[in-house]
Residue frames as qw, qx, qy, qz and C-alpha x, y, z in Angstrom:
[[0.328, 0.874, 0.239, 0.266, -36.63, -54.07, 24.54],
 [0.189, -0.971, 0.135, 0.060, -34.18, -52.41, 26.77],
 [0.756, -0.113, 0.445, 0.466, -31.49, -54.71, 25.55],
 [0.617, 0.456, 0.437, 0.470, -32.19, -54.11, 22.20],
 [0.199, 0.947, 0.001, 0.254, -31.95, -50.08, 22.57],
 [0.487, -0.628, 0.505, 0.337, -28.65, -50.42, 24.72],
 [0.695, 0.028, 0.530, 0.486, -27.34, -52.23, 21.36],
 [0.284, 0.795, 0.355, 0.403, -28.16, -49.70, 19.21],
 [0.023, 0.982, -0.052, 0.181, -27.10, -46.98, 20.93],
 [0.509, -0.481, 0.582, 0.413, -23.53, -49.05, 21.66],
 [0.714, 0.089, 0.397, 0.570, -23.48, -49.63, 18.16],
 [0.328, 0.762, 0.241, 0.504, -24.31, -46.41, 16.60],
 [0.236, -0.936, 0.236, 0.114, -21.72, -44.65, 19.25],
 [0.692, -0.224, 0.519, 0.449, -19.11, -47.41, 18.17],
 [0.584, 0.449, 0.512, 0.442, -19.75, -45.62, 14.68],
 [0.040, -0.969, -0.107, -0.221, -19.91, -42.36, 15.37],
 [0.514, -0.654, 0.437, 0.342, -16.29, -42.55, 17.19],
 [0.740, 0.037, 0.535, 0.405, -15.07, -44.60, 14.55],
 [0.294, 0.837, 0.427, 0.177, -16.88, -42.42, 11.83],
 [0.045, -0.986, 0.055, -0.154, -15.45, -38.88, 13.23],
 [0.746, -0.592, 0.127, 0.276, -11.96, -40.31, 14.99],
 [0.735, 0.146, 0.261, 0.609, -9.37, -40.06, 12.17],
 [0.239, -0.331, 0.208, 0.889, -7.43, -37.38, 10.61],
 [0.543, 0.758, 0.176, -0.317, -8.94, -35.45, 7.70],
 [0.612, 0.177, 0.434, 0.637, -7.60, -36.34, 4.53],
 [0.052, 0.617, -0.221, -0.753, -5.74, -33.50, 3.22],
 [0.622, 0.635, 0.160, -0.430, -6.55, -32.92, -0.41],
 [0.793, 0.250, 0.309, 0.461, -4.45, -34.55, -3.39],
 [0.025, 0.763, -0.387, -0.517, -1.51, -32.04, -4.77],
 [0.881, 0.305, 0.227, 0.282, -0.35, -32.95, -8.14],
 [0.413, -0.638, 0.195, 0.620, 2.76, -32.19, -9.12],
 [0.494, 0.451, 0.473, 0.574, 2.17, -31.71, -13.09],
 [0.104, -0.295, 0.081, 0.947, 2.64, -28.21, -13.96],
 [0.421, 0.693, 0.472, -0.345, -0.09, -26.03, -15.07],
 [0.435, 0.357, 0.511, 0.650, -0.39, -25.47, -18.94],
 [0.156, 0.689, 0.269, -0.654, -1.02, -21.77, -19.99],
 [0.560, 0.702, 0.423, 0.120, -2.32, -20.74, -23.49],
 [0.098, 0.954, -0.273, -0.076, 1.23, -18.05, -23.72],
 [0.945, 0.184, -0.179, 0.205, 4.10, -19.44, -25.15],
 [0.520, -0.527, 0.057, 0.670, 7.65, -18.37, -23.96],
 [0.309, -0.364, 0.358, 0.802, 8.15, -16.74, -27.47],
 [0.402, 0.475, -0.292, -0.727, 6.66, -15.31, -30.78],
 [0.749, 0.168, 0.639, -0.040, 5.06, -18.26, -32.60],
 [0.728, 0.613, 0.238, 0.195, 5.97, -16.88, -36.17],
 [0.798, 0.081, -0.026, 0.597, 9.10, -15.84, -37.52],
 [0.368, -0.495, 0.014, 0.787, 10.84, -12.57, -36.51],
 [0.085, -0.060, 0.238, 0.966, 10.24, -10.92, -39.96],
 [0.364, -0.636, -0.639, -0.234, 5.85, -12.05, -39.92],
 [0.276, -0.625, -0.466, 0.562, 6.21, -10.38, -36.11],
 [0.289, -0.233, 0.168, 0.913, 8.33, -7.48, -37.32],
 [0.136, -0.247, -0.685, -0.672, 5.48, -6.77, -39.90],
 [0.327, -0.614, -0.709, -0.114, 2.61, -7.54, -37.58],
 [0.414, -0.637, -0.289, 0.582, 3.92, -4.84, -35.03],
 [0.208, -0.026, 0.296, 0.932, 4.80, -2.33, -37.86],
 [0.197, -0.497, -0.573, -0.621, 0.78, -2.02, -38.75],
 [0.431, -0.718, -0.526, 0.148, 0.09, -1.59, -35.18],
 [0.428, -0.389, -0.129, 0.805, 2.18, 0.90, -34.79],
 [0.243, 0.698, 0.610, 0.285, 0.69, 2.28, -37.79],
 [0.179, -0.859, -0.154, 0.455, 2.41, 5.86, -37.49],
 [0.441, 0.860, -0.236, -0.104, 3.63, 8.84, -39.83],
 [0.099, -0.788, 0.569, 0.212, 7.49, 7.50, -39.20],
 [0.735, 0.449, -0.505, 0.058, 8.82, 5.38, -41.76],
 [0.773, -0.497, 0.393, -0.029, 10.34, 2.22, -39.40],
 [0.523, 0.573, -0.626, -0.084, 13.46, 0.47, -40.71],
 [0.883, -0.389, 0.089, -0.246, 14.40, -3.17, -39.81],
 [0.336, 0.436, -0.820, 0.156, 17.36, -5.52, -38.43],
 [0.931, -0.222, -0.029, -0.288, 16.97, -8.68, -37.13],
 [0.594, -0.433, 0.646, 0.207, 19.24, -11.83, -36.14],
 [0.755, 0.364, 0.344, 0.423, 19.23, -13.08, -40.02],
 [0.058, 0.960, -0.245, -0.122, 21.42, -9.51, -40.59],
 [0.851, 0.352, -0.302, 0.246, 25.00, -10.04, -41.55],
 [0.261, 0.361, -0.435, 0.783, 26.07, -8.55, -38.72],
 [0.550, -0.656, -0.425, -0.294, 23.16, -9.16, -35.94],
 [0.626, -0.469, -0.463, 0.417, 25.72, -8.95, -32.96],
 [0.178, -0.073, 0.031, 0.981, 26.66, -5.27, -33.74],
 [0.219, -0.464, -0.669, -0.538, 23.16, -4.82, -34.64],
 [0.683, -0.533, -0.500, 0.014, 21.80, -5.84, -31.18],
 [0.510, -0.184, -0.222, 0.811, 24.91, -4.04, -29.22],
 [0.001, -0.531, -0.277, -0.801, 22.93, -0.64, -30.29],
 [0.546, -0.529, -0.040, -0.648, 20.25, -1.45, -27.58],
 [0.851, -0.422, 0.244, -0.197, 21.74, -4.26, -25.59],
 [0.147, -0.824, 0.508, -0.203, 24.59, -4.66, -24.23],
 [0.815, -0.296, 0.430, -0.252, 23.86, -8.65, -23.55],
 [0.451, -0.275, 0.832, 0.171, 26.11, -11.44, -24.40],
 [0.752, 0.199, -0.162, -0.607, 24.48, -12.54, -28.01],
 [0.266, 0.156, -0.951, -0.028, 25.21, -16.16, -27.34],
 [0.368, 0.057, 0.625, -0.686, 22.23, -15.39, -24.80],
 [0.432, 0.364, 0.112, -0.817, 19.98, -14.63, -27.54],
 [0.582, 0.172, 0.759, 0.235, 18.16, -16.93, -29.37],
 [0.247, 0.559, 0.748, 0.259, 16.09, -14.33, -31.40],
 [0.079, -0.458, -0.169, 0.869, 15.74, -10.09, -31.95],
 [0.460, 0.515, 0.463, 0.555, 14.27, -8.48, -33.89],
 [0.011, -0.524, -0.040, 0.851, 14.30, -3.59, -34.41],
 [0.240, 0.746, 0.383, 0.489, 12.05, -1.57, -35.97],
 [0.362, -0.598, -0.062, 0.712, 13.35, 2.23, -35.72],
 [0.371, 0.840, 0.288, -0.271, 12.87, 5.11, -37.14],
 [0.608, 0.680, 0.045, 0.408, 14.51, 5.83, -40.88],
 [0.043, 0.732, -0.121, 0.669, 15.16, 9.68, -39.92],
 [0.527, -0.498, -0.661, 0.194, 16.01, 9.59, -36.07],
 [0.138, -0.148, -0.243, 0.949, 16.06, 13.16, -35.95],
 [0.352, -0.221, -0.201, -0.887, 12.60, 13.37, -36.60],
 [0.895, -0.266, -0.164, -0.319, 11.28, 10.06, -34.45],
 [0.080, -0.508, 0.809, -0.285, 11.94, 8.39, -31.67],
 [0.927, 0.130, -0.026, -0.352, 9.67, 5.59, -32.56],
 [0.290, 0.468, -0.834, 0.037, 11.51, 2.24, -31.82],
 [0.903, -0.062, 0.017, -0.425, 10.26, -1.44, -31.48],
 [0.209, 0.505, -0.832, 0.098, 12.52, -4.12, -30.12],
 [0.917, -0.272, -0.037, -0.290, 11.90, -7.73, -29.49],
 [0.423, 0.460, -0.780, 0.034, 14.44, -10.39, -27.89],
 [0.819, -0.376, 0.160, -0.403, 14.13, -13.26, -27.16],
 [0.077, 0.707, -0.672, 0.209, 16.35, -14.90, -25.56],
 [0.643, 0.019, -0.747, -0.168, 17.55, -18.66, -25.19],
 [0.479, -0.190, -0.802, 0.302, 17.10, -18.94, -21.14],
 [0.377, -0.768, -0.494, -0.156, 14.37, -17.42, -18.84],
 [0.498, -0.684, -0.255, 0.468, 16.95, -16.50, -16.17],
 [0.265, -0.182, 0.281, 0.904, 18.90, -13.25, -18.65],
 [0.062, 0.755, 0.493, 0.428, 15.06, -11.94, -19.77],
 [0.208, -0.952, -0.200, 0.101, 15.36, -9.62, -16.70],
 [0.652, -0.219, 0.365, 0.628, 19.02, -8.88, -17.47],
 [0.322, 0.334, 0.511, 0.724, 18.24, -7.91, -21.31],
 [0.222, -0.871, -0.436, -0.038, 15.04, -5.74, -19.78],
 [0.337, -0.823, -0.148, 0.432, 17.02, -3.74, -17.62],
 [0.657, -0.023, 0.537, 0.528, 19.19, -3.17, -20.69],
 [0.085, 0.677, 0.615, 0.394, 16.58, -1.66, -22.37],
 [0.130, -0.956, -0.257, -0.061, 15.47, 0.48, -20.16],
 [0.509, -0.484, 0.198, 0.684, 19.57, 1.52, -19.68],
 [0.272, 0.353, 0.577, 0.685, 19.09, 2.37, -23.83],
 [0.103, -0.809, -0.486, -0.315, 15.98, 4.00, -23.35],
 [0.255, -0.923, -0.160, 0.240, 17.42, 6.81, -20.65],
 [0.280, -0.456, 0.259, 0.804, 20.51, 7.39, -22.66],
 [0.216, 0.165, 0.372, 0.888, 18.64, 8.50, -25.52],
 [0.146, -0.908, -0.368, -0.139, 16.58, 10.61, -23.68],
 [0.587, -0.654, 0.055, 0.474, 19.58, 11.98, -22.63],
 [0.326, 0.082, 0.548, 0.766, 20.94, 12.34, -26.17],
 [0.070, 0.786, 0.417, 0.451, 17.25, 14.13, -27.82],
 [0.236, -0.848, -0.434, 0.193, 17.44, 15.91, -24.45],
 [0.483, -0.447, 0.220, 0.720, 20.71, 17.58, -25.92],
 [0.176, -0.054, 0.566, 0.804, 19.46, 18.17, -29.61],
 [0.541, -0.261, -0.425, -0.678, 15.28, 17.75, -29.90],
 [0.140, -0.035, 0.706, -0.693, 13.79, 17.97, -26.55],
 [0.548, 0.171, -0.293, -0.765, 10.67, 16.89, -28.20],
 [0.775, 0.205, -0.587, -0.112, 11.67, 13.61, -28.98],
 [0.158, 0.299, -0.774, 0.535, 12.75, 13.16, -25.44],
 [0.518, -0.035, 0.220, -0.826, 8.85, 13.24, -24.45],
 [0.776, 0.287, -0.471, -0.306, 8.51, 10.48, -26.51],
 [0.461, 0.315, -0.758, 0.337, 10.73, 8.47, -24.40],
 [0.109, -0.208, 0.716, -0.658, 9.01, 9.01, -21.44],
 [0.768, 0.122, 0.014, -0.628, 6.22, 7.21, -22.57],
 [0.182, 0.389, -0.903, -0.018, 8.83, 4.11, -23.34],
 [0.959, -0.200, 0.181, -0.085, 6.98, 0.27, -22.36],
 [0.338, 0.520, -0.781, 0.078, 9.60, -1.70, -21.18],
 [0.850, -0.183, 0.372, -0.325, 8.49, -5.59, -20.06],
 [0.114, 0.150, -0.981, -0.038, 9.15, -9.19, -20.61],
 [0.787, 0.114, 0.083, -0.601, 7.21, -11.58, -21.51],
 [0.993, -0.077, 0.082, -0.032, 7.88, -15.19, -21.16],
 [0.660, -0.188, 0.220, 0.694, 11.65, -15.81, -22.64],
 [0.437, 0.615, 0.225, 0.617, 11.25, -12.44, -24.68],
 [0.152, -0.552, -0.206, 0.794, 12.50, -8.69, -23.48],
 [0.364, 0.584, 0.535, 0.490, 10.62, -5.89, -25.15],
 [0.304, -0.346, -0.044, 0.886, 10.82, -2.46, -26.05],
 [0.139, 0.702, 0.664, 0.215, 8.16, -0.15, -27.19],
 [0.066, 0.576, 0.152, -0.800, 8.13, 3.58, -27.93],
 [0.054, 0.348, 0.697, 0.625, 5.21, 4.62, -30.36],
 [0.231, -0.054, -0.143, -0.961, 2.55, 6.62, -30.45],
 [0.861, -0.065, -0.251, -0.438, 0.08, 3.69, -30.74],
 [0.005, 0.375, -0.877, 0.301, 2.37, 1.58, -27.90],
 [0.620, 0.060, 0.641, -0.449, -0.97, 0.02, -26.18],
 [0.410, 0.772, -0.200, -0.442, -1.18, -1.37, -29.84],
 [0.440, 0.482, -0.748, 0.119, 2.07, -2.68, -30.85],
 [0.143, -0.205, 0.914, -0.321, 1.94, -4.69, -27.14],
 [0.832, 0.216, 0.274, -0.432, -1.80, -5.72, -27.95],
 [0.733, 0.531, -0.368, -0.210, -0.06, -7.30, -31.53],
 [0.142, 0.505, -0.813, 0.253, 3.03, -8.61, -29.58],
 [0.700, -0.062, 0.442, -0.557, 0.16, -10.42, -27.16],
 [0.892, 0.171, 0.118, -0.401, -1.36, -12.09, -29.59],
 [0.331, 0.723, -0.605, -0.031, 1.84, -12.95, -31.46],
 [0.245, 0.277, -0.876, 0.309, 3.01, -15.48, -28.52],
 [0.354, 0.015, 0.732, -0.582, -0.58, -16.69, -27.40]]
């Protein structure tokens, strides 16, 4: 009998070394990229967006539009950004009719390579302090307005927002590209 517990307790230490001796296995990495439900850009067409953001915005000021199908889209764009339009795959402006009564303005681009979204952004917000700089010379009012300004990026798109109903217009833009 005392054999037979010496074997046993050589084999079930020969397993218990064996059992516990090795490395831990580190966990599997894959290297597939995670899908997210946000595209880089506006899933419907620049004048559908243009439209979909105009009801959100849903304010007294009469909005006027230009887009890249303009005859003239690079002078267009040059208003609020300054950026190379070979960047750009895609813009669209709403702005107010009368801009001495509103400073209501809604800009989307989107542009053809991730790395020139923060580029076109800072752009924006370069637009956005010189015409607070301009009302602040003629309708210091409308300069207030400005300081309420969203400026962001989202996937390949830079955007501009100054409305009244801003939390809004970016809720519409959201859905737009998700």
């Amino acid at each position: 009998m005392k054999k037979f517990v010496i074997l046993l307790i050589t084999v079930l230490a020969s397993a218990f070394v064996l059992g516990c001796g090795g490395e831990p296995s580190a966990p599997e990495i894959t290297e597939e990229p995670v899908q997210t439900q946000i595209t880089e850009e506006p899933t419907q067409s620049m004048f559908d967006l243009a439209e979909t953001l105009r009801a959100a915005h849903n304010g007294k000021t009469e909005l006027s539009y230009a887009s890249s199908s303009d005859d003239d889209p690079e002078s267009e764009l040059a208003y609020v950004c300054d950026i190379d339009y070979g960047k750009v795959k895609d813009f669209l402006m709403l702005f107010a009719a009368d801009g001495s009564k509103s400073a209501d303005e809604i800009v989307v681009i989107v542009l053809k390579d991730q790395a020139d979204v923060k580029t076109a952004v800072d752009m924006l917000r370069t637009h956005v302090e010189k015409r607070k700089a301009l009302y602040d010379a003629y309708e210091p009012a409308l300069a207030k307005a400005l300081n309420k300004a969203e400026v962001f990026s989202e996937g390949r798109c830079a955007v501009l927002i100054v409305s009244e109903n801003a939390y809004d217009v970016r809720n519409a833009f959201m859905e737009s590209i998700g």
